[in-house]
TIMAR-184408 format. One record per residue (C-alpha): x, y, z; residue number from 0; residue in one letter. Coordinates in nm, 4 decimals. Example, Ala and Ser with C-alpha at 12.3 -4.5 7.8 and 13.67 -1.06 7.14 Angstrom:
<kolses>
kolse east=1.2300 north=-0.4500 up=0.7800 resi=0 resn=a
kolse east=1.3670 north=-0.1060 up=0.7140 resi=1 resn=s
</kolses>
This chain:
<kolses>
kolse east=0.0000 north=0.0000 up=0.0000 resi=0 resn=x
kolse east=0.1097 north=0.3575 up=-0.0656 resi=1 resn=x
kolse east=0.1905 north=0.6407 up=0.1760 resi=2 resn=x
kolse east=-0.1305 north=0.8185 up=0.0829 resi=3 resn=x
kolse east=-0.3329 north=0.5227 up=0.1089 resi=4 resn=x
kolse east=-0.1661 north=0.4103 up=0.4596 resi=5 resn=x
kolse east=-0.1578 north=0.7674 up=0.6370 resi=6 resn=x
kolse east=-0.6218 north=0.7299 up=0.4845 resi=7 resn=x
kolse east=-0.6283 north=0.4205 up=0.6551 resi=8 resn=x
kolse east=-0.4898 north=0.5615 up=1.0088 resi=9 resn=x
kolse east=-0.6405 north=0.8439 up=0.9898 resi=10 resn=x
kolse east=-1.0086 north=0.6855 up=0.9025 resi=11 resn=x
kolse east=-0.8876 north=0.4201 up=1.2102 resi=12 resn=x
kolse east=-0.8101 north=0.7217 up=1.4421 resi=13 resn=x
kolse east=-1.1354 north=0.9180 up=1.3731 resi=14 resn=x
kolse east=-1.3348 north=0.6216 up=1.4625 resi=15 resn=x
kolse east=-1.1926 north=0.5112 up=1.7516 resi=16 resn=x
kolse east=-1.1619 north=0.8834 up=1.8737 resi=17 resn=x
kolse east=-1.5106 north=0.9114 up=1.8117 resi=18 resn=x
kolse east=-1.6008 north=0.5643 up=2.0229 resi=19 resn=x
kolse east=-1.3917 north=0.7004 up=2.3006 resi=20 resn=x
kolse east=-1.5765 north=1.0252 up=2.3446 resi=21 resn=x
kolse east=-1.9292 north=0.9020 up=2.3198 resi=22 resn=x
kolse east=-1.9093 north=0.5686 up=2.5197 resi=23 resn=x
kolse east=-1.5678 north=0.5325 up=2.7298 resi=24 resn=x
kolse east=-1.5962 north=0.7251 up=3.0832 resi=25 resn=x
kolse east=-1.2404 north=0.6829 up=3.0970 resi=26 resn=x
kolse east=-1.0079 north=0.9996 up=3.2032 resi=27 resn=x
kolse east=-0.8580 north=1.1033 up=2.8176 resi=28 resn=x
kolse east=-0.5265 north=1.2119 up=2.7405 resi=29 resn=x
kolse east=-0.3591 north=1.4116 up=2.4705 resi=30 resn=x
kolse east=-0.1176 north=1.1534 up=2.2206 resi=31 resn=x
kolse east=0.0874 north=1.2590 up=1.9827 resi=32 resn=x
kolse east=0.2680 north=0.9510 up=1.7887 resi=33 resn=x
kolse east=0.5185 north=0.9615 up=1.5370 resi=34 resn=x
kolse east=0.4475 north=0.6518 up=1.2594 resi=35 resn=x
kolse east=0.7384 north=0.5282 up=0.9860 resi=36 resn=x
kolse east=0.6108 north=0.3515 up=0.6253 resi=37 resn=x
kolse east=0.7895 north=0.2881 up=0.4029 resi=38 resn=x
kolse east=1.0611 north=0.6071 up=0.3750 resi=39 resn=x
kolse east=0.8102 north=0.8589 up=0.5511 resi=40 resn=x
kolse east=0.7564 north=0.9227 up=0.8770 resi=41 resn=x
kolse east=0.4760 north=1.1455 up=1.0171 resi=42 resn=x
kolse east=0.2448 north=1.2539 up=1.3316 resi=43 resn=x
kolse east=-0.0823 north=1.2440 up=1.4303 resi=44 resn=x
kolse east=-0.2450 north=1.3558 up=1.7913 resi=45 resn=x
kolse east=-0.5569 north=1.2013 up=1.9768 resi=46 resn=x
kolse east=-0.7268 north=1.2345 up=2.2635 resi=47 resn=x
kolse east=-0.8199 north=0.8711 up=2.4085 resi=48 resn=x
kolse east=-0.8542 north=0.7138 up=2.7096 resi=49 resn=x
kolse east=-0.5606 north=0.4621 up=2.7389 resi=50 resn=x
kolse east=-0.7619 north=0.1471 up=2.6571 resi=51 resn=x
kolse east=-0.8367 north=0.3096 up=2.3210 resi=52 resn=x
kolse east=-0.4683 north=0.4598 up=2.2647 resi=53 resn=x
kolse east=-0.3757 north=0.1178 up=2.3271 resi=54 resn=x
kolse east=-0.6278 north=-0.0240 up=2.0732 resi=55 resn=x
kolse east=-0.5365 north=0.2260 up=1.7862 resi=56 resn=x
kolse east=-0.1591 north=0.1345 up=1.8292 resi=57 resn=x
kolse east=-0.1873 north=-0.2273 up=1.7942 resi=58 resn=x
kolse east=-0.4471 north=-0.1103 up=1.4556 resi=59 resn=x
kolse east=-0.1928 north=0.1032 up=1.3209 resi=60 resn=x
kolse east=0.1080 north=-0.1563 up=1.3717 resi=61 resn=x
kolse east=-0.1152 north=-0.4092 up=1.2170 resi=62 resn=x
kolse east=-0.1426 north=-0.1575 up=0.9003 resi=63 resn=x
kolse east=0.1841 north=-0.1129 up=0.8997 resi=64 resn=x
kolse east=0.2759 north=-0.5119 up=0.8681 resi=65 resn=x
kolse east=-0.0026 north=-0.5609 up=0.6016 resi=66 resn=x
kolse east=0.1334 north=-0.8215 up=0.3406 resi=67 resn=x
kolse east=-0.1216 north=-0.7272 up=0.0888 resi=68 resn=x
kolse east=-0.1362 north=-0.4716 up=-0.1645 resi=69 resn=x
kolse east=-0.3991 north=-0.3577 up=-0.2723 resi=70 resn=x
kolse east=-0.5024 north=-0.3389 up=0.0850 resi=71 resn=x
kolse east=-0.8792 north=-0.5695 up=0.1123 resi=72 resn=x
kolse east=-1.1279 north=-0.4620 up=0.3729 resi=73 resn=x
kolse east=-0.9914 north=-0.6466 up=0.7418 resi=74 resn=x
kolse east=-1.3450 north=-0.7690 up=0.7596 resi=75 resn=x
kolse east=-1.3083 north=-0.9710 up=0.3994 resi=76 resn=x
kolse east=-0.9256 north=-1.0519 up=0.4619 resi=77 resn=x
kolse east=-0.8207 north=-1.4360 up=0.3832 resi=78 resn=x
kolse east=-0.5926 north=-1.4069 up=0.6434 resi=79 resn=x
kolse east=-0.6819 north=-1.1553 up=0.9298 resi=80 resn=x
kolse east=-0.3934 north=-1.0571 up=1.1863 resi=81 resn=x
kolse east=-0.5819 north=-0.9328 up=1.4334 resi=82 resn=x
kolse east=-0.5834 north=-1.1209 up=1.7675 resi=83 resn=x
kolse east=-0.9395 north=-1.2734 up=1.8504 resi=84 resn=x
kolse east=-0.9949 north=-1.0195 up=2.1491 resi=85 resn=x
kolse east=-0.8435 north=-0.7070 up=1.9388 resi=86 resn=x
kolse east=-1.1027 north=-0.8030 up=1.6403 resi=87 resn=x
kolse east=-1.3944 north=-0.8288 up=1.8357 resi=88 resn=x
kolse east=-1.3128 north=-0.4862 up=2.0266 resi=89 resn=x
kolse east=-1.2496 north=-0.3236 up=1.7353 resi=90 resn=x
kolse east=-1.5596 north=-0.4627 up=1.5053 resi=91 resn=x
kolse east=-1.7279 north=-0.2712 up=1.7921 resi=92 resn=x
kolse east=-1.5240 north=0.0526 up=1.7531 resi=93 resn=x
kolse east=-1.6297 north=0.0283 up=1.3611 resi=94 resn=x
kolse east=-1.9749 north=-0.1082 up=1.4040 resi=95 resn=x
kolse east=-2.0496 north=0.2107 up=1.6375 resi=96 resn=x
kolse east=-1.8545 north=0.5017 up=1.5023 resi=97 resn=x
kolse east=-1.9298 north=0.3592 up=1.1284 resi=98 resn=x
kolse east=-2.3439 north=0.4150 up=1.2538 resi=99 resn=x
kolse east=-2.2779 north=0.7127 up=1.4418 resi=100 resn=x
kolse east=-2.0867 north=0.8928 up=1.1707 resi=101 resn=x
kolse east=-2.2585 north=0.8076 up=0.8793 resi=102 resn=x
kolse east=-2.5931 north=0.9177 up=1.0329 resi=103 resn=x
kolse east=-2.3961 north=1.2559 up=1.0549 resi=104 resn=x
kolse east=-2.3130 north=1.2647 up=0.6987 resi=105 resn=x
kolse east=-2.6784 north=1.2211 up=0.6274 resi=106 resn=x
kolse east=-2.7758 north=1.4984 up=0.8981 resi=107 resn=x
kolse east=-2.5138 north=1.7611 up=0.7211 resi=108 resn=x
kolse east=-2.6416 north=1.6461 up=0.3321 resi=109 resn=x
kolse east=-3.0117 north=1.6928 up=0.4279 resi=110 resn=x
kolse east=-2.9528 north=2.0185 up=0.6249 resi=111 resn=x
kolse east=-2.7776 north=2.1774 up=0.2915 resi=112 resn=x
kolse east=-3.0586 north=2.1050 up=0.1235 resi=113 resn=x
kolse east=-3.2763 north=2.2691 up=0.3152 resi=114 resn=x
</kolses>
């Protein structure tokens, strides 16, 4: 997978996890700012997560990073998923939430435009 493609993918992962860890975690949050290497590029993103969820996007994000296919399927439709049993199922939940939640936004902003 490309740079552009990988630094999509992480920061799709980190919106949706941010946005699980605002609405449902009533953990204490903390400001994160990580540094990531692909390939020959390095660069830095910031989050504010609780550390279960910090936790959660780093093992995501290293999983990205070790991805043996290219093009890069859908984890969900993978042949050969590398998640861990108890990572998968937590984050299915992160997606299955923040996926709802932020779609139904999308929807919210098209029809108020319209109006």
């Amino acid at each position: 997978m490309d740079i552009v493609k990988f630094k999509s993918e992480v920061e799709t992962l980190s919106r949706f996890i941010q946005t699980y860890c605002n609405d449902v975690k009533d953990h204490e949050q903390a400001l994160h700012i990580q540094n990531i290497s692909y390939q020959d590029a390095t660069f830095s993103y910031e989050v504010n997560l609780c550390n279960d969820c910090r936790v959660l996007l780093e093992y995501g994000i290293q999983r990205l990073q070790n991805c043996p296919h290219d093009p890069k399927p859908k984890c969900r439709t993978c042949a050969n998923p590398c998640y861990e049993k108890p990572q998968w199922k937590q984050m299915a939940k992160v997606m299955r939430y923040s996926g709802m939640k932020l779609g139904l936004s999308k929807v919210k902003n098209f029809l108020l435009l319209r109006s």
